[in-house]
Structures are given as C-alpha cells and as structure tokens.
C-alpha positions in Angstrom: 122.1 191.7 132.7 123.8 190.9 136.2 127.2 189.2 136.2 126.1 184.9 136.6 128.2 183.9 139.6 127.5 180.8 141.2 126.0 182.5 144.1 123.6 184.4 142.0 122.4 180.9 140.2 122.0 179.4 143.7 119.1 182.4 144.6 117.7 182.1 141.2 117.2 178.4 142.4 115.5 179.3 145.4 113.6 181.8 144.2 111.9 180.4 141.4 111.5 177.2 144.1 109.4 179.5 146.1 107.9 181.0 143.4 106.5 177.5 141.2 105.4 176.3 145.2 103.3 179.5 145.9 101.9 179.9 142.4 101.1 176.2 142.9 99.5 176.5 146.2 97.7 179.8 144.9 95.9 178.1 141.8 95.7 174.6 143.6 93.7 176.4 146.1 91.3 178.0 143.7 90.7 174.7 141.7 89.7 173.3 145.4 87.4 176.4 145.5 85.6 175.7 142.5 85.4 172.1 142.8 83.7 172.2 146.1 81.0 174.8 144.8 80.5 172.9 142.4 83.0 173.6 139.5 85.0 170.6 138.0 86.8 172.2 135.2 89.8 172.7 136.8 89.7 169.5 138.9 89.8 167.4 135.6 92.2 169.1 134.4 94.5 168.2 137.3 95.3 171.2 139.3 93.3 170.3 142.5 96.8 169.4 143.2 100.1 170.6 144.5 102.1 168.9 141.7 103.6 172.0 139.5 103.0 170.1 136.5 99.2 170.6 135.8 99.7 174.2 136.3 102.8 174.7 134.3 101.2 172.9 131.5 98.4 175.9 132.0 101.1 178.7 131.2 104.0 177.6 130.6 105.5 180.9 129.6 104.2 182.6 132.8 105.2 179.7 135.4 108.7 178.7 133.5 109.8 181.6 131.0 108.7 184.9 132.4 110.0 184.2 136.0 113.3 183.2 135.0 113.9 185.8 132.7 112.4 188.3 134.8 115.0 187.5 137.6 118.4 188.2 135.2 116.2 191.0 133.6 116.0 192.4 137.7 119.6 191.8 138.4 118.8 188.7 141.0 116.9 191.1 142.9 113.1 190.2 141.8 110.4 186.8 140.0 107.6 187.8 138.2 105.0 185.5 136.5 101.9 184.2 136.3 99.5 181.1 136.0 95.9 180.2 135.6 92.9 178.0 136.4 90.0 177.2 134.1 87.0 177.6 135.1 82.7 177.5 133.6 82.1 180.7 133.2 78.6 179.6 132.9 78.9 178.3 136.5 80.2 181.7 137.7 77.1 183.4 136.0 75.0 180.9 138.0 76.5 181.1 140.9 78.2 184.3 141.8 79.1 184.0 145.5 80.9 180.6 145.1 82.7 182.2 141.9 83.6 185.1 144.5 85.2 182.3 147.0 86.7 180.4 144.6 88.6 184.2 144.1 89.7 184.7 147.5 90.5 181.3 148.1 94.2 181.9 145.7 95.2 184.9 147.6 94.0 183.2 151.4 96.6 180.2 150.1 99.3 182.9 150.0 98.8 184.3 153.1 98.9 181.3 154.8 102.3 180.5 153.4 103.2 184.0 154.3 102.2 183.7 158.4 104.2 179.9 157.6 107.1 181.5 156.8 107.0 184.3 159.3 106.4 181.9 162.0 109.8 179.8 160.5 111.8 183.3 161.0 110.1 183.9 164.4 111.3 180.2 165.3 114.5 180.7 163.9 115.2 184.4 165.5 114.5 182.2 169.1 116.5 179.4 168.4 119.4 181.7 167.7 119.9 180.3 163.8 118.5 183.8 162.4 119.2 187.4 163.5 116.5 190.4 163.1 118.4 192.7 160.8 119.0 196.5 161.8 117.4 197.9 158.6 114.3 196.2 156.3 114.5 196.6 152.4 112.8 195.5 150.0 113.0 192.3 149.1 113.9 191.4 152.6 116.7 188.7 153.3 116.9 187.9 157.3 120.5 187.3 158.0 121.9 184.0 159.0 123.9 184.3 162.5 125.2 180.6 161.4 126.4 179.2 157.7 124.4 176.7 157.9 121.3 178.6 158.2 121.8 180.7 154.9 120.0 178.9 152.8 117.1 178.5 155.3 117.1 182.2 156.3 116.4 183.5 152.2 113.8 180.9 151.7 111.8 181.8 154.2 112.5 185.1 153.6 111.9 185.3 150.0 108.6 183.0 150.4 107.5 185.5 153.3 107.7 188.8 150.7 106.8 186.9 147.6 103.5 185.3 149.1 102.6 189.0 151.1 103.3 190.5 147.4 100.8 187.4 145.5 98.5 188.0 147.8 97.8 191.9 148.2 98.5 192.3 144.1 96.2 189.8 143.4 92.9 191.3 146.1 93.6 194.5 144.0 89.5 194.8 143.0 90.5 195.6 139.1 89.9 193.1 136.6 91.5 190.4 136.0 92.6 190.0 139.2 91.0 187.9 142.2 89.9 191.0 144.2 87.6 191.7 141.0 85.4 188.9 141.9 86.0 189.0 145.7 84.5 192.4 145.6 81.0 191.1 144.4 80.9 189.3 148.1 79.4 192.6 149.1 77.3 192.6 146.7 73.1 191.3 145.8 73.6 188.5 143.7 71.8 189.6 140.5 73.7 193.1 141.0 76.9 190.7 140.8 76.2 188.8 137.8 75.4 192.4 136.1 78.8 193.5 137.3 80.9 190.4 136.3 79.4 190.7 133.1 79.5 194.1 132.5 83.7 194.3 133.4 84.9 191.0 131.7 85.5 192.5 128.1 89.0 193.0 126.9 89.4 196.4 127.6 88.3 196.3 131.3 90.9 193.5 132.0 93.5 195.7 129.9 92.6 198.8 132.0 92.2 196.7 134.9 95.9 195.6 134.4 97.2 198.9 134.1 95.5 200.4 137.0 96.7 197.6 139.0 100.6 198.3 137.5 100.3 201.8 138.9 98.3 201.5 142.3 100.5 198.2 143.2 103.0 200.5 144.6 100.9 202.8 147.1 98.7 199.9 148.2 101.8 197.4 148.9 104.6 199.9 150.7 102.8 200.7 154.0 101.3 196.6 154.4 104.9 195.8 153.3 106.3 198.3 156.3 103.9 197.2 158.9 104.1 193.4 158.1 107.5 193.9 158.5 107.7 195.7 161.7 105.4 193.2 163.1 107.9 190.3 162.3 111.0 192.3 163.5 110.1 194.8 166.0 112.0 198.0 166.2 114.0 197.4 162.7 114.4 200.7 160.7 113.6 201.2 157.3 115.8 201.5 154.1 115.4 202.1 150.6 116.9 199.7 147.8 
C-alpha cells in the first residue's frame, strides 16, 4: 500500500471522477443502443442516462469498491472496474445485428471522450497552459507549464488513457466483452445467432476473460504508442 498523502487522495479523486463518467457514458451509451433497436430493459431500469446512479446501483462493487481499492492496491498509479447493462437476451437472439450495435456503441462512447480529451490537451498545448512532455509513459500525465492548469492537465490526461484503454479492452472479440458481439457484424445472421449461442456458457466467458487478461498487453502497447505520438509529435518513449 502507497503512503496516503494529500496529494495522492487528490488523484484518487480525479481518477475515479473520470473513471464513474466514462463507465457512465460507456453503459449509458449501450442502454441508448438497445433502446433504439428495440430493447427497453435497460431503459426502464434507468441507465439511458448519464446519472452514475442507475449504473452504480447495477454493480456496485465494480463501479465503487473494485476501482477504489484497485488504485491503493496500484500505488496511485492505476482504476480498474467494471459495470453492466441488462439486456433481453431473447431480443439479442431475435435480432442479432442490433444486439451487435448495441456492443459497439459502449466502446464508440469511449472513444469519443478519448478524441474530447485529446483535443482539450491539443487546445491547452496552443494556448500555452500545457506542455508536450519529452518522454510518454504509461499512464501519461501532460505537464502543466502553469499551477493553475494542474488539475486540468491530469484530467484530461488520465480520461485520454483510461477511455483509449475502455475502449480497445473492451473490442477484444472474446467473450464477455463487447468485441464478442461486435464481431458477429461480419457475420450471416443465422450464422450469428449460432455463434452467440454457441459461446455464452460459463466457461467461454471464463476463457474469454483470461485470453483477454493475457492478449490486453500486446494488443494495447503499439495503439497506446501511436495514439500517443499522434497527440505529441516527436515525444520519446519510456518505460514505467
């Protein structure tokens, strides 16, 4: 466990602020999914919505607990956690395709909060509040060139790598992940319904989990490096 300085509590704050907005945003955005093909599961339940509430209510443990704990666990350097949104699976039998976009639509929410934030850094980086720093790591913190801009410069910082990191783990094509159903876009429908069926028993979403554990790694480090490169141009790269 890290030493709890004040400074550490104030970046657990804004991480786990970035993290209950993007999780939000992710599962609000797949509740909109459903409900427009057709879906109203999740809309009755609330979480067509960007109030935190409905969702935490969900998982409680994996949008309040497990990120909080995860960050002390991490030594203030990392927020894991999770969330869900119910859905008919009857519905996703019937209708495959909208099940498929109702998928992509959580991750397509975090990568439009990660071009948001970029384009905050960009706009900072001109305006002279932010400077490009000389080496990237991982998580990435852009440093401040003025106080007041320290609190704005990890925000948008931690919300650029968190929501890049949301949305690439969670179009990993294993289930349960989005990118499980996303893949079946490619797919005839009935050949779809066969595979959605044939992959949602425990042990697929078990071994789905575990692949996902161990590929996370190779998939995210060179997307990480070149969306980072494309953000701060010329910046090295640094390990830890």
């Amino acid at each position: 466990m890290p030493n709890v300085t004040p400074e550490l509590l104030a970046l657990c704050m804004i991480w786990y602020i970035v993290f209950l907005f993007s999780t939000t945003c992710h599962e609000a955005a797949h509740a909109l999914a459903a409900k427009i093909g057709g879906d109203l599961t999740a809309y009755h339940g609330g979480q067509v919505s960007l109030n935190p509430l409905p969702h935490i209510q969900q998982a409680p443990v994996g949008m309040v607990a497990a990120p909080l704990i995860s960050f002390f666990l991490q030594n203030g350097t990392w927020m894991i956690g999770w969330a869900r949104v119910p859905f008919d699976p009857r519905w996703a039998e019937r209708y495959p395709r909208r099940a498929a976009w109702m998928a992509l639509a959580g991750p397509a929410a975090n990568f439009a909060l990660m071009l948001l934030a970029g384009l905050g850094i960009r706009v900072g980086m001109a305006m002279g509040y932010f400077d490009a720093p000389e080496v990237i790591r991982f998580p990435m913190v852009t440093v401040a060139t003025q106080p007041e801009a320290g609190f704005a410069a990890t925000f948008l910082s931690v919300m650029f790598v968190l929501n890049l990191v949301l949305g690439i783990f969670n179009l990993l094509p294993v289930p349960p992940l989005d990118g499980h159903s996303v893949i079946t876009l490619v797919m005839p429908a009935h050949t779809a319904t066969r595979f959605l069926q044939a992959t949602s028993e425990g042990p697929f979403q078990l071994a789905g989990l575990v692949v996902a554990w161990y590929a996370f790694g190779y998939v995210f480090r060179p997307v990480f490096l070149i969306a980072l490169n494309l953000l701060y141009p010329g910046a090295g790269y640094g390990s830890g």
